[in-house]
mmJSON file of the N, C-alpha and C atoms, coordinates in Angstrom:
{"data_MODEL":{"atom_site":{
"group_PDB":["ATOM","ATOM","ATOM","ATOM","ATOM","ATOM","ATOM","ATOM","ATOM","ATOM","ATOM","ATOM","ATOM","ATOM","ATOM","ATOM","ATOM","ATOM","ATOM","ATOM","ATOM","ATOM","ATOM","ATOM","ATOM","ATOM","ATOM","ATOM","ATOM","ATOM","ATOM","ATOM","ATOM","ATOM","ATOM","ATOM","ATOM","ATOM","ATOM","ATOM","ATOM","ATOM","ATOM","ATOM","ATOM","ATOM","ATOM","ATOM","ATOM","ATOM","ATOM","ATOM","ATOM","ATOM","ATOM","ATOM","ATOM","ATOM","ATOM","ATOM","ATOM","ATOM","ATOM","ATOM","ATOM","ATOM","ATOM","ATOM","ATOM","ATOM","ATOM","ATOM","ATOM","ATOM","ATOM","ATOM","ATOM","ATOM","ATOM","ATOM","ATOM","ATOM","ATOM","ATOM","ATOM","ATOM","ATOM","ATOM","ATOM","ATOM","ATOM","ATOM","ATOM","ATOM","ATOM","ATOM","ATOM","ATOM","ATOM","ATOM","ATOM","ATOM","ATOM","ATOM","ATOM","ATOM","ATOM","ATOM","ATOM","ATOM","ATOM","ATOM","ATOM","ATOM","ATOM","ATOM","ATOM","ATOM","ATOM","ATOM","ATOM","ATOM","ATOM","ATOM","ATOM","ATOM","ATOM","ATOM","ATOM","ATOM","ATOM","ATOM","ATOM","ATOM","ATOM","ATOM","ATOM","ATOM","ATOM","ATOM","ATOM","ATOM","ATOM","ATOM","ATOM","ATOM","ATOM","ATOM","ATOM","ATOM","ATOM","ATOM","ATOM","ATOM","ATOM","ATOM","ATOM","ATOM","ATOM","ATOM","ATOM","ATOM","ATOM","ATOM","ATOM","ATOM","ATOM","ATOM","ATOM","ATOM","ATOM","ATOM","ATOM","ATOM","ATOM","ATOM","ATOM","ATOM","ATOM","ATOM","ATOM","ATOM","ATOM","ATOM","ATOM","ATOM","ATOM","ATOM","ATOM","ATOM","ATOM","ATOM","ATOM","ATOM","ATOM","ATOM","ATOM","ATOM","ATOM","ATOM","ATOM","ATOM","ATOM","ATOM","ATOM","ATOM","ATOM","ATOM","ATOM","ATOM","ATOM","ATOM","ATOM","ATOM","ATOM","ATOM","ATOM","ATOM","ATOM","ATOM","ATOM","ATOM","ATOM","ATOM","ATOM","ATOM","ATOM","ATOM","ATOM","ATOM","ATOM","ATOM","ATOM","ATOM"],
"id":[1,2,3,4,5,6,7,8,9,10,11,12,13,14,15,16,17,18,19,20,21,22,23,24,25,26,27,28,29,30,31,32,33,34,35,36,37,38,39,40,41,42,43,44,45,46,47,48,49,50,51,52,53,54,55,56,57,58,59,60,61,62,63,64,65,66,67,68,69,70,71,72,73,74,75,76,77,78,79,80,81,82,83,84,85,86,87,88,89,90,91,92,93,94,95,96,97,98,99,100,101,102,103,104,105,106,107,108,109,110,111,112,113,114,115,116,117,118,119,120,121,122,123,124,125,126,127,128,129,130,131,132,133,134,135,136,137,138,139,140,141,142,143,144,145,146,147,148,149,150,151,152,153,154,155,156,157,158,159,160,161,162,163,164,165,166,167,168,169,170,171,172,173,174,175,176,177,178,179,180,181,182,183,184,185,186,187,188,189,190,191,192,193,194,195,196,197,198,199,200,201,202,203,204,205,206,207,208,209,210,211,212,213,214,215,216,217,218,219,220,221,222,223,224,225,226,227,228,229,230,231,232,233,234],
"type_symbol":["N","C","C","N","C","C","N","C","C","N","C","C","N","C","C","N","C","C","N","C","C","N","C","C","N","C","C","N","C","C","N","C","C","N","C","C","N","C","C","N","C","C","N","C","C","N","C","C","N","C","C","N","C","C","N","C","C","N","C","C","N","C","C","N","C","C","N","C","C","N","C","C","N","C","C","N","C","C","N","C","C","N","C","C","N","C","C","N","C","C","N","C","C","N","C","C","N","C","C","N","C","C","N","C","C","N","C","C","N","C","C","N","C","C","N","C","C","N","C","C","N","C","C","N","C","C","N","C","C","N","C","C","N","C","C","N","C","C","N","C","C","N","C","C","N","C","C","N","C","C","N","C","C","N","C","C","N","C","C","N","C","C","N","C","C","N","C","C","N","C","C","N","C","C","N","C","C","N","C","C","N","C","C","N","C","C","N","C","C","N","C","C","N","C","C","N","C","C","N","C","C","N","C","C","N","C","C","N","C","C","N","C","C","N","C","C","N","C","C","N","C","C","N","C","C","N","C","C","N","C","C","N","C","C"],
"label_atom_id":["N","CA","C","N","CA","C","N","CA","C","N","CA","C","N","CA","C","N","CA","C","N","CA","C","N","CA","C","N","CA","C","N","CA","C","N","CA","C","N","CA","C","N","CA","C","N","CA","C","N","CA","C","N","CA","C","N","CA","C","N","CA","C","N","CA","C","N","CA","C","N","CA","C","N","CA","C","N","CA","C","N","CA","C","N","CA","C","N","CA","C","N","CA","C","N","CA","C","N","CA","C","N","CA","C","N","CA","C","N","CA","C","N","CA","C","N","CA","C","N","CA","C","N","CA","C","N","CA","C","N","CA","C","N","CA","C","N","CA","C","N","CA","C","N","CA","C","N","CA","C","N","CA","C","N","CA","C","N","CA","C","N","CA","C","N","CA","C","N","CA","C","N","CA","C","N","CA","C","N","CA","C","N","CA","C","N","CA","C","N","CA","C","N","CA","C","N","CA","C","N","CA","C","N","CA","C","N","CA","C","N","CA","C","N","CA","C","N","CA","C","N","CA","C","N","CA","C","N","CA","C","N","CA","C","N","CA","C","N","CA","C","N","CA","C","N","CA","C","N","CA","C","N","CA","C","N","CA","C","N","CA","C","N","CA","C","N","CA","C","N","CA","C"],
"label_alt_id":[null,null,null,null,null,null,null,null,null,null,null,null,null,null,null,null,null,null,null,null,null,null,null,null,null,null,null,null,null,null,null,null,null,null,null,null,null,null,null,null,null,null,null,null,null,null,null,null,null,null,null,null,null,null,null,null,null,null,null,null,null,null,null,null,null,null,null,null,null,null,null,null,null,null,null,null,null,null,null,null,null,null,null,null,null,null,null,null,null,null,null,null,null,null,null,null,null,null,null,null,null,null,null,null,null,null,null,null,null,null,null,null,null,null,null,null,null,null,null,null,null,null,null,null,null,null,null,null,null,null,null,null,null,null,null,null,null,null,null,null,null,null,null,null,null,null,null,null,null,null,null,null,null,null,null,null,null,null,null,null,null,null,null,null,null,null,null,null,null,null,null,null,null,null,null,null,null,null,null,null,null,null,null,null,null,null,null,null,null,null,null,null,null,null,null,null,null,null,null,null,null,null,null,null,null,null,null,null,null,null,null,null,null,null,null,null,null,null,null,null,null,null,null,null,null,null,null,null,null,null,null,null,null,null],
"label_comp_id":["UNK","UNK","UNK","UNK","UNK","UNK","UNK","UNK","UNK","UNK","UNK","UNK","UNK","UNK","UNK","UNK","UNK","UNK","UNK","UNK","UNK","UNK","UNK","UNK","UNK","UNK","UNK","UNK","UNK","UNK","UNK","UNK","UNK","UNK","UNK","UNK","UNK","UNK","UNK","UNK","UNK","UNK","UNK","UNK","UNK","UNK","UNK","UNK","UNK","UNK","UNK","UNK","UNK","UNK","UNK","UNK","UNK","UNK","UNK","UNK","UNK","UNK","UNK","UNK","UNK","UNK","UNK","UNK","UNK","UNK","UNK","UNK","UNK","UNK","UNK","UNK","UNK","UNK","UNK","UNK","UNK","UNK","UNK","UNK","UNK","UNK","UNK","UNK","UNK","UNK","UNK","UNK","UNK","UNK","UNK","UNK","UNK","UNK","UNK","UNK","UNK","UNK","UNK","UNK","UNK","UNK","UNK","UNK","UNK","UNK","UNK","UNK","UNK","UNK","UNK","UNK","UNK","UNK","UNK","UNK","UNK","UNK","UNK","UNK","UNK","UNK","UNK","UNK","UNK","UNK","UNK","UNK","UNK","UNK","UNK","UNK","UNK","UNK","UNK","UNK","UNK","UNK","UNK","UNK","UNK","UNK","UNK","UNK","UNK","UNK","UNK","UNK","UNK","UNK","UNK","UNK","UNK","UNK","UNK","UNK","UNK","UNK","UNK","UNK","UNK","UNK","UNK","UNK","UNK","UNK","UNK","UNK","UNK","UNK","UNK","UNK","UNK","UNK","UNK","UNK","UNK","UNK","UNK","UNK","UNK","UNK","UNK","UNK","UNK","UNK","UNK","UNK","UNK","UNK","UNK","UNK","UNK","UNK","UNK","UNK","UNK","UNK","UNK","UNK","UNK","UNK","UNK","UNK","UNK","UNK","UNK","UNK","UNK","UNK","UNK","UNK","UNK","UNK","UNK","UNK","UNK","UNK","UNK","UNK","UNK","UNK","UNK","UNK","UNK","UNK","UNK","UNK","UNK","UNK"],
"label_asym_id":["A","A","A","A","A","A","A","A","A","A","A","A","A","A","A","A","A","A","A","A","A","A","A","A","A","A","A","A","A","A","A","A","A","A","A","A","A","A","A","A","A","A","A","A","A","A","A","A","A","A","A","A","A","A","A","A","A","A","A","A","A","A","A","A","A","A","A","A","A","A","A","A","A","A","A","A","A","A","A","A","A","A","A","A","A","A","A","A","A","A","A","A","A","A","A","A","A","A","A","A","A","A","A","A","A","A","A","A","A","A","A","A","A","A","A","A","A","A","A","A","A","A","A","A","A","A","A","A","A","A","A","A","A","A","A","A","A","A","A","A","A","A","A","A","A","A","A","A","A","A","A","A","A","A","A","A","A","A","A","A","A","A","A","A","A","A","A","A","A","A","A","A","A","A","A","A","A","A","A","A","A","A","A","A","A","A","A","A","A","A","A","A","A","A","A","A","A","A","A","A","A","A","A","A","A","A","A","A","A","A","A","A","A","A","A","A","A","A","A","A","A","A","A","A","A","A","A","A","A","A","A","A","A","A"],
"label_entity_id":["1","1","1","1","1","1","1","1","1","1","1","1","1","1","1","1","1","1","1","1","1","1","1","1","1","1","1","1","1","1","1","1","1","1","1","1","1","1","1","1","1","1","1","1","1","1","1","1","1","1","1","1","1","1","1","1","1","1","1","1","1","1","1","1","1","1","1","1","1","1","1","1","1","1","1","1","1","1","1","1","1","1","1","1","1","1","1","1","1","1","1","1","1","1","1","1","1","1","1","1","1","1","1","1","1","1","1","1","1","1","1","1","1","1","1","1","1","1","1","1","1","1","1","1","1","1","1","1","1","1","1","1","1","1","1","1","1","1","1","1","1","1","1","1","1","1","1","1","1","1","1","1","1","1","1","1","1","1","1","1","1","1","1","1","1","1","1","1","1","1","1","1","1","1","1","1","1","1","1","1","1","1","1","1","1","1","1","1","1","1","1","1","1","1","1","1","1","1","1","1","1","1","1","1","1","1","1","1","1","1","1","1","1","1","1","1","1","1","1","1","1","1","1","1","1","1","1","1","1","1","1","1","1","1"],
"label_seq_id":[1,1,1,2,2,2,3,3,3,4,4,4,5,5,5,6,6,6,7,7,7,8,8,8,9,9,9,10,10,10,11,11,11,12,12,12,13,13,13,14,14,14,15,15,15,16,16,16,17,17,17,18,18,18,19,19,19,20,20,20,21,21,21,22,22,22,23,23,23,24,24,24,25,25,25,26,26,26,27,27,27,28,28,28,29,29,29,30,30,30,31,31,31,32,32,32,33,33,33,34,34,34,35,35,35,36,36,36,37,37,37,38,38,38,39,39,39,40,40,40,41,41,41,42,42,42,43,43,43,44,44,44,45,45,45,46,46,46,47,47,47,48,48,48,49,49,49,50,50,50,51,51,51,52,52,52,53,53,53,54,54,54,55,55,55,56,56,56,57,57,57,58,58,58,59,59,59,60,60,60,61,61,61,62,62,62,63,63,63,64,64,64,65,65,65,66,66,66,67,67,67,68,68,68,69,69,69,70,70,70,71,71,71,72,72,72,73,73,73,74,74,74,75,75,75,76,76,76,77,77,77,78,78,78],
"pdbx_PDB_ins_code":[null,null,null,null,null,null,null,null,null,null,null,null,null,null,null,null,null,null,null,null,null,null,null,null,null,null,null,null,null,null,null,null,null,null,null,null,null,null,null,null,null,null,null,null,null,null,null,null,null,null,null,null,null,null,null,null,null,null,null,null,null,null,null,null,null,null,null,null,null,null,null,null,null,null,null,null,null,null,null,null,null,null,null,null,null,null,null,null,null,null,null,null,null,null,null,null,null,null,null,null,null,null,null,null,null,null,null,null,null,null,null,null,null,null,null,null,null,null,null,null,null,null,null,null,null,null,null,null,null,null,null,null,null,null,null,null,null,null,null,null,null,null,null,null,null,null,null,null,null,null,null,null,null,null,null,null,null,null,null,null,null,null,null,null,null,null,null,null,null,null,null,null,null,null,null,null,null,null,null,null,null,null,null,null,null,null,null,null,null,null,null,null,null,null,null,null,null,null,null,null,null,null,null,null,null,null,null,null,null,null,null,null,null,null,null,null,null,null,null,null,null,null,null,null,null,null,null,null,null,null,null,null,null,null],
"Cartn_x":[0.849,0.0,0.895,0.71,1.337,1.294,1.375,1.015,0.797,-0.337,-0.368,-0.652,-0.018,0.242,-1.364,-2.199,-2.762,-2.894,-3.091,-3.198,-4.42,-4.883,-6.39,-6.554,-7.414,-7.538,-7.85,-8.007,-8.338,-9.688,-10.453,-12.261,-12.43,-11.765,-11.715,-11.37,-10.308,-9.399,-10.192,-10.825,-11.516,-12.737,-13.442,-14.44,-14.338,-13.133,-12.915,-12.333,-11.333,-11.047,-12.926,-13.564,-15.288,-15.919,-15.578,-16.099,-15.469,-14.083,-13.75,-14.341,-14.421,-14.596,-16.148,-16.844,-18.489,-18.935,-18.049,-18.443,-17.67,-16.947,-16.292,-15.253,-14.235,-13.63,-12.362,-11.089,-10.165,-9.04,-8.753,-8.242,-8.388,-8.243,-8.413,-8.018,-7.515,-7.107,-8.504,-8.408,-9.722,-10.688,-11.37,-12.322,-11.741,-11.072,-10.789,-10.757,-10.387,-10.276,-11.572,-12.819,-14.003,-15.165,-14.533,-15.069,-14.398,-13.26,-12.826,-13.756,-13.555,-14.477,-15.872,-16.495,-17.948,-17.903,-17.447,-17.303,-16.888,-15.994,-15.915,-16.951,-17.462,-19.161,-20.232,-20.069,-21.042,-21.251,-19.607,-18.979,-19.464,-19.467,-19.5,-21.155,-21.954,-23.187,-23.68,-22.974,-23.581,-23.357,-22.063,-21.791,-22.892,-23.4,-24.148,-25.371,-25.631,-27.285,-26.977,-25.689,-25.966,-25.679,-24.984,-25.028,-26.797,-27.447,-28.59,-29.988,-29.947,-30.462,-29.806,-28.832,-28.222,-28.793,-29.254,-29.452,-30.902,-31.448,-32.845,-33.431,-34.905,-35.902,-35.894,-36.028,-36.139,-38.087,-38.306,-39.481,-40.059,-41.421,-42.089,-41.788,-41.695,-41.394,-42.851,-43.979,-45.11,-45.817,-46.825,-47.433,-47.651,-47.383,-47.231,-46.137,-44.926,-43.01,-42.972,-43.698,-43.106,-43.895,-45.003,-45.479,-44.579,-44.119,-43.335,-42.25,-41.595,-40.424,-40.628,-41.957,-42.17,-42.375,-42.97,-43.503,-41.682,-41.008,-39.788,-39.156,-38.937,-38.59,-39.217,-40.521,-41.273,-40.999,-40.743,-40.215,-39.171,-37.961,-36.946,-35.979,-36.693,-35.437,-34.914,-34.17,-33.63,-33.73],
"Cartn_y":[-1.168,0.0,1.231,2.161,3.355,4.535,5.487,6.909,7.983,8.341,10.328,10.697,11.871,12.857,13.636,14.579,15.283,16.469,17.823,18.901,19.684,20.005,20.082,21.221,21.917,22.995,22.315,23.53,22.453,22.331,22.714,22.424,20.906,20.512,19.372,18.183,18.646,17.621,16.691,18.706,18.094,17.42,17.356,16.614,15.337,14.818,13.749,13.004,13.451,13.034,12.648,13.542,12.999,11.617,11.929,10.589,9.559,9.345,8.793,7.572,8.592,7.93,7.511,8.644,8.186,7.03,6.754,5.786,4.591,4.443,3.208,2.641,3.653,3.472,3.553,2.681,2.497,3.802,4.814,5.344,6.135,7.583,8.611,7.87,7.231,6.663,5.9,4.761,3.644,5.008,5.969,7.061,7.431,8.046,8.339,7.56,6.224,5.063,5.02,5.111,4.518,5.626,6.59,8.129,7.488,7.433,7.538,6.284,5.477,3.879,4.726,4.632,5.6,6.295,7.338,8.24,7.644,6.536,5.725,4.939,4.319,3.629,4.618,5.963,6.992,7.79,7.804,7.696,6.523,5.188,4.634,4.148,4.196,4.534,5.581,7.085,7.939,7.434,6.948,6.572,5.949,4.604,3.486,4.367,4.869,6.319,6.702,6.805,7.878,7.584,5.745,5.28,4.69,4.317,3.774,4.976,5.994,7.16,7.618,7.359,7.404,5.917,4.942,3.924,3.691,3.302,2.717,2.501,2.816,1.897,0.766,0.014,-1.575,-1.759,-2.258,-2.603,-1.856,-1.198,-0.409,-0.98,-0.245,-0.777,-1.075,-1.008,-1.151,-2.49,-2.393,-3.648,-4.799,-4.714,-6.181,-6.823,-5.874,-6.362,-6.708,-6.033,-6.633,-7.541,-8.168,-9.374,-9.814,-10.06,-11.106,-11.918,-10.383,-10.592,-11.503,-11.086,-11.729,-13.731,-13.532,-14.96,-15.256,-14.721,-15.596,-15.631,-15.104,-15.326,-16.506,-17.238,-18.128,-19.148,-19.546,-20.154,-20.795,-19.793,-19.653,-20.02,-19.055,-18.746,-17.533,-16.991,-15.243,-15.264],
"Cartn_z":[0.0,0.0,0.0,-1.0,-1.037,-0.183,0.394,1.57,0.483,1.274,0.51,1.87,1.682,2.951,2.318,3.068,2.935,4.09,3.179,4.634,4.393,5.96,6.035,7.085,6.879,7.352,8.883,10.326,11.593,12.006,10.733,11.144,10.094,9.497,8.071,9.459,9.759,10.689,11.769,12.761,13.15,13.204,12.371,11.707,11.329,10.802,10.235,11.725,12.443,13.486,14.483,14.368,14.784,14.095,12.878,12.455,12.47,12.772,13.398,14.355,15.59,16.727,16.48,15.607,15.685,15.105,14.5,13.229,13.254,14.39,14.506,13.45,13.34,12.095,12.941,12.659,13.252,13.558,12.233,11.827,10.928,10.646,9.743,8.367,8.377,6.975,6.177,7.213,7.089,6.532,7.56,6.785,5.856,4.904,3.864,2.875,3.359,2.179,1.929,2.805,2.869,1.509,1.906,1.556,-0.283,-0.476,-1.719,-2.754,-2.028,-2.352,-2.754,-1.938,-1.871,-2.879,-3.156,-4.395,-5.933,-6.304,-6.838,-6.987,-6.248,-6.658,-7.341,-6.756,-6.906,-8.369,-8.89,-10.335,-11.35,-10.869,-11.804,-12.264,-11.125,-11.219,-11.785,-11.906,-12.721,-13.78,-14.12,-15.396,-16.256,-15.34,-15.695,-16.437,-15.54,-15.576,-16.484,-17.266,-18.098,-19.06,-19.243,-19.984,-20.718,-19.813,-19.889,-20.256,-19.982,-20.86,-22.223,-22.243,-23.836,-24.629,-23.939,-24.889,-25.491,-26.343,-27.154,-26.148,-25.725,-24.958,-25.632,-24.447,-25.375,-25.06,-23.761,-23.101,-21.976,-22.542,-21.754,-19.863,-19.219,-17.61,-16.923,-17.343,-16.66,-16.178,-15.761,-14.587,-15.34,-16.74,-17.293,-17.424,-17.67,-17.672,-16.144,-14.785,-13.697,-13.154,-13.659,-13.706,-14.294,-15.536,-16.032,-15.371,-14.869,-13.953,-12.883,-12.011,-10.936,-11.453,-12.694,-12.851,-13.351,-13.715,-14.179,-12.871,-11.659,-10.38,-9.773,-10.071,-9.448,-9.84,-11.562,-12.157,-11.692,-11.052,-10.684,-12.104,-13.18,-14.362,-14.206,-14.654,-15.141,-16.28],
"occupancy":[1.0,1.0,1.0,1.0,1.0,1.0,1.0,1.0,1.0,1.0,1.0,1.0,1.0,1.0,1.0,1.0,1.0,1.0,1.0,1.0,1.0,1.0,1.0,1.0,1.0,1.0,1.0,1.0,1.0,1.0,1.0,1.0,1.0,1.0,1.0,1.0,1.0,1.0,1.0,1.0,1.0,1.0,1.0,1.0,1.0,1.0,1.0,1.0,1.0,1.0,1.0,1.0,1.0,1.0,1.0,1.0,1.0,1.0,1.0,1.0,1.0,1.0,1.0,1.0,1.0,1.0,1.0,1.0,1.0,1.0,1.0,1.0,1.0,1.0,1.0,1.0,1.0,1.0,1.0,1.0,1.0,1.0,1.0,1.0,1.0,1.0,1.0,1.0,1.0,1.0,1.0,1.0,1.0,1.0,1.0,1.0,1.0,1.0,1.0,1.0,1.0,1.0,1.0,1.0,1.0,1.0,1.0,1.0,1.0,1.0,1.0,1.0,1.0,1.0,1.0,1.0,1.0,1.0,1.0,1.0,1.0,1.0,1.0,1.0,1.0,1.0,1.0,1.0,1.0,1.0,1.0,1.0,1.0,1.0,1.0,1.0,1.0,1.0,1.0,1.0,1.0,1.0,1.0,1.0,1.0,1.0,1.0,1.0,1.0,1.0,1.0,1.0,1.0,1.0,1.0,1.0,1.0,1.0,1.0,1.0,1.0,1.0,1.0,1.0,1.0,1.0,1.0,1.0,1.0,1.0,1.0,1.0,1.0,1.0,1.0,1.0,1.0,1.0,1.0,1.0,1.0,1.0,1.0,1.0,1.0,1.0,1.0,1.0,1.0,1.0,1.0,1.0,1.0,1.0,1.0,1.0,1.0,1.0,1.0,1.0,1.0,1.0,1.0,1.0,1.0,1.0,1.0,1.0,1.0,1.0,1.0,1.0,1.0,1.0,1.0,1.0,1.0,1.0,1.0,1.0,1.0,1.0,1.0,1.0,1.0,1.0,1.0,1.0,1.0,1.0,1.0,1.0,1.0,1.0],
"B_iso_or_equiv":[0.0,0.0,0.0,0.0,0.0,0.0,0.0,0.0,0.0,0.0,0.0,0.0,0.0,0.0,0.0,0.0,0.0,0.0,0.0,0.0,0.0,0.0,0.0,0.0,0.0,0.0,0.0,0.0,0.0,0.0,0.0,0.0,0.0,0.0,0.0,0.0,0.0,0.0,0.0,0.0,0.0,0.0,0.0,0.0,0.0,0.0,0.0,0.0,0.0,0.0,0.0,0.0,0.0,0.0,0.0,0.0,0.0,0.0,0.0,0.0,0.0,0.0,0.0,0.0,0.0,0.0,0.0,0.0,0.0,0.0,0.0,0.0,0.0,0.0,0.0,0.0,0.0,0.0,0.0,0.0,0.0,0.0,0.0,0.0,0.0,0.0,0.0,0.0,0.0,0.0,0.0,0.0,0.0,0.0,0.0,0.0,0.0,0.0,0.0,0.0,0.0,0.0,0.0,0.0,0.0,0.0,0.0,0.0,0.0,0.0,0.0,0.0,0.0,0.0,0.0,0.0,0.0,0.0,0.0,0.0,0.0,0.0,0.0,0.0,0.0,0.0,0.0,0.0,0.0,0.0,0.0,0.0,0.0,0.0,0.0,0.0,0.0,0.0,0.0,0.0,0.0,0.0,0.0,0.0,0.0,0.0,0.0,0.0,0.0,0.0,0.0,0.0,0.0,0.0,0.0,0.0,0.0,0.0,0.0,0.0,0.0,0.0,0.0,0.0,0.0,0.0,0.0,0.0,0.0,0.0,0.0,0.0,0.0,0.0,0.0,0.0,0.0,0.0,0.0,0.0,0.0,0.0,0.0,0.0,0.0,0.0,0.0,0.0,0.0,0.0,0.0,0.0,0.0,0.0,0.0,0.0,0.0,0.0,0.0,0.0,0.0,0.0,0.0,0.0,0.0,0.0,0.0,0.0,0.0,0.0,0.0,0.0,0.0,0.0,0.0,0.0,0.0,0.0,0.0,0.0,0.0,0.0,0.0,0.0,0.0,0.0,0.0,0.0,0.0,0.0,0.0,0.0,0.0,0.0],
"pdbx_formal_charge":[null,null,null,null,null,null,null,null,null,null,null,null,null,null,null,null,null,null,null,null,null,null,null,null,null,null,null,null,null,null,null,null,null,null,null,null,null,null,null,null,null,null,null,null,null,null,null,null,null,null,null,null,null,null,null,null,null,null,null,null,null,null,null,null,null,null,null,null,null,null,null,null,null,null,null,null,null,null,null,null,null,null,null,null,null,null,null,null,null,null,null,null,null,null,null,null,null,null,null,null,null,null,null,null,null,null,null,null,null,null,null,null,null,null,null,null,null,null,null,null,null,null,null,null,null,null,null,null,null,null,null,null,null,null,null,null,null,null,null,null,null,null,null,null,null,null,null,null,null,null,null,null,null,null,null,null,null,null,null,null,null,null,null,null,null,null,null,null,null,null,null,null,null,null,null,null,null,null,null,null,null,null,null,null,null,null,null,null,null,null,null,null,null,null,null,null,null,null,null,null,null,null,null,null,null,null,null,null,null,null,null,null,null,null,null,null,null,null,null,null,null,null,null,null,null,null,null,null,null,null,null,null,null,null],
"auth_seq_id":[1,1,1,2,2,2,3,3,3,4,4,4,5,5,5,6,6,6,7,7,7,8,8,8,9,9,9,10,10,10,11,11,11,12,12,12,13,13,13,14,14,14,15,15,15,16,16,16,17,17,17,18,18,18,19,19,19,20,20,20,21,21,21,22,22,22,23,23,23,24,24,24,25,25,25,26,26,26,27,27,27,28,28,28,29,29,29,30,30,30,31,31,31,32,32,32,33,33,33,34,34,34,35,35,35,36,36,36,37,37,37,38,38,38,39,39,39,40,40,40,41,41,41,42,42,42,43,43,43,44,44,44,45,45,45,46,46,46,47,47,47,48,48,48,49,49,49,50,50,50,51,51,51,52,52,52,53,53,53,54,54,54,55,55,55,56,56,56,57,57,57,58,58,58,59,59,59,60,60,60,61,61,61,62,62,62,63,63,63,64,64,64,65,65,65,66,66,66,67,67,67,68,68,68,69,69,69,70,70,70,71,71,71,72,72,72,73,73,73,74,74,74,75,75,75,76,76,76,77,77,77,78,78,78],
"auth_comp_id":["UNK","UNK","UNK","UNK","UNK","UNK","UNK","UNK","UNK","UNK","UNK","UNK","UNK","UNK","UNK","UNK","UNK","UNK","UNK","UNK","UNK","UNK","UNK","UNK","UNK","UNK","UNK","UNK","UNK","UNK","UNK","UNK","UNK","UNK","UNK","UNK","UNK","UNK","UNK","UNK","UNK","UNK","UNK","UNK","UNK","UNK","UNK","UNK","UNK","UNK","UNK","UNK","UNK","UNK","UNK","UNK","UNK","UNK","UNK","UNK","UNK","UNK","UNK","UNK","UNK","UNK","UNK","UNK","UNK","UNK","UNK","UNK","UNK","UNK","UNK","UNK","UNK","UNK","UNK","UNK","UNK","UNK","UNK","UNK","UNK","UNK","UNK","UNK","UNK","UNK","UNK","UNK","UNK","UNK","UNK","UNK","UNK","UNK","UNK","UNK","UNK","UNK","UNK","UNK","UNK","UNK","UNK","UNK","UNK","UNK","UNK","UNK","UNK","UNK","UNK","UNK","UNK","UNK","UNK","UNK","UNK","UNK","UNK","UNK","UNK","UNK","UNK","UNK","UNK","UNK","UNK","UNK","UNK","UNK","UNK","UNK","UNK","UNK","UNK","UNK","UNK","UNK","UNK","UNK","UNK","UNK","UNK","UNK","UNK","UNK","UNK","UNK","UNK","UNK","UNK","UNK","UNK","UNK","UNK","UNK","UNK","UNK","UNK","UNK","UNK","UNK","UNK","UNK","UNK","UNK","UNK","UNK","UNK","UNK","UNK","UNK","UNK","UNK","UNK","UNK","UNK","UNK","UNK","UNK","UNK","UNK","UNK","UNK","UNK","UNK","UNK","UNK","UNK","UNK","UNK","UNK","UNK","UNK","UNK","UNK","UNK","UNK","UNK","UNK","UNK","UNK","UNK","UNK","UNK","UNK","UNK","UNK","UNK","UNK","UNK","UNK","UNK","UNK","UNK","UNK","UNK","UNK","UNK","UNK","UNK","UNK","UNK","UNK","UNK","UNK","UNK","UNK","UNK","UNK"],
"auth_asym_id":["A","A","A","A","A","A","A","A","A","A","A","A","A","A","A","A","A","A","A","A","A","A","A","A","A","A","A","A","A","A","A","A","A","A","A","A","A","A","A","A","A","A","A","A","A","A","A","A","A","A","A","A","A","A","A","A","A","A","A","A","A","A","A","A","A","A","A","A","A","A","A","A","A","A","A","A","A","A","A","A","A","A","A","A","A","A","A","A","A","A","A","A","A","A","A","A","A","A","A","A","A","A","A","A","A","A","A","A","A","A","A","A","A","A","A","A","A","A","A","A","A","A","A","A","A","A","A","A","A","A","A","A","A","A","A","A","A","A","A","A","A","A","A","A","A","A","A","A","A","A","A","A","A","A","A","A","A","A","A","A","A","A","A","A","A","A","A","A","A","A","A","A","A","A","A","A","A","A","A","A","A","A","A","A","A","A","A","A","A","A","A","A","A","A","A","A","A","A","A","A","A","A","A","A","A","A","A","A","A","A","A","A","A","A","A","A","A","A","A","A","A","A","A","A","A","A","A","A","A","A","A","A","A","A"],
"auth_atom_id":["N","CA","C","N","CA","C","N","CA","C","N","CA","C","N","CA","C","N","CA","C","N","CA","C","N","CA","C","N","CA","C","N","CA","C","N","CA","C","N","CA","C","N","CA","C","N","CA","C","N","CA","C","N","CA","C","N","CA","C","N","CA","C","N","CA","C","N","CA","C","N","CA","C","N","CA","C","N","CA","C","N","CA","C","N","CA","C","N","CA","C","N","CA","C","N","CA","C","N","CA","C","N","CA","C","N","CA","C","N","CA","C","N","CA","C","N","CA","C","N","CA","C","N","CA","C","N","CA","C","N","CA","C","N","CA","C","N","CA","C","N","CA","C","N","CA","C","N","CA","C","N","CA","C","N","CA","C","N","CA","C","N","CA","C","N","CA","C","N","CA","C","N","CA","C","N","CA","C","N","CA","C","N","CA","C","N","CA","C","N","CA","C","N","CA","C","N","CA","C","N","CA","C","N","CA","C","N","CA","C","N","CA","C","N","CA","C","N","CA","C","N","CA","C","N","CA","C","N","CA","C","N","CA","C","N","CA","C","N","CA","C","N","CA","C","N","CA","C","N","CA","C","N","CA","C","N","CA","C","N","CA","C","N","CA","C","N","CA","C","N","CA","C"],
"pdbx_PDB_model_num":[1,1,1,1,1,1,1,1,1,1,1,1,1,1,1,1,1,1,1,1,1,1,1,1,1,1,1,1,1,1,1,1,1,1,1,1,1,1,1,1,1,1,1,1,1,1,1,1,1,1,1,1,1,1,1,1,1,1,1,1,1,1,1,1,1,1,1,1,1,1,1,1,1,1,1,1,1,1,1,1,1,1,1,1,1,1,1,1,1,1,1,1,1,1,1,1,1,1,1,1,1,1,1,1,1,1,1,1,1,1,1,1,1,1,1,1,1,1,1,1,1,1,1,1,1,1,1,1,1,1,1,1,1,1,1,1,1,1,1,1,1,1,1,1,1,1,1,1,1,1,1,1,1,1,1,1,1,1,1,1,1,1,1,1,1,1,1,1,1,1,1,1,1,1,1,1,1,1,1,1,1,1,1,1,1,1,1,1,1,1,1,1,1,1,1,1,1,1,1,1,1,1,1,1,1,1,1,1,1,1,1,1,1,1,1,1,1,1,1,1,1,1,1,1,1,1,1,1,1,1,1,1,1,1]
}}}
C-alpha cells in the first residue's frame, strides 16, 4: 500500500477526526479510504445512468413487464 500525505484545514481535521470515533472506524485513513471507495461507486453509477439514458428503450417498464419478472422469479429462471 502506497502513503499520501494530505493537509487540512483544523475544522476538516476536526471533523474527520469525529467521524472517526463516531463511526467506529479504526483510523483517519480507514475514513478516507471509505469516503474515496464511496465516491468511486457513486462515479461509476452515474456513469451506468448515463449510460442507460443514452441507450434505445427496449421494453415499456409497466405492470405487465413486472409481472413477467415476478412470474420468471417463481419459475426460478432469469
Amino acid at each position: 500500500m502506497s502513503t499520501m500525505n494530505i493537509s487540512l484545514p483544523e475544522s476538516l481535521k476536526s471533523f474527520v477526526d469525529e467521524q472517526v470515533g463516531e463511526r467506529g472506524y479504526s483510523t483517519s485513513s480507514e475514513y478516507v479510504r471509505e469516503l474515496i471507495r464511496k465516491d468511486q461507486d457513486r462515479q461509476r453509477l452515474r456513469a451506468l445512468l448515463l449510460a442507460a439514458a443514452e441507450s434505445a428503450p427496449t421494453q415499456p417498464a409497466d405492470a405487465d413487464y413486472f409481472e413477467s419478472l415476478r412470474a420468471r422469479v417463481r419459475r426460478g429462471g432469469a
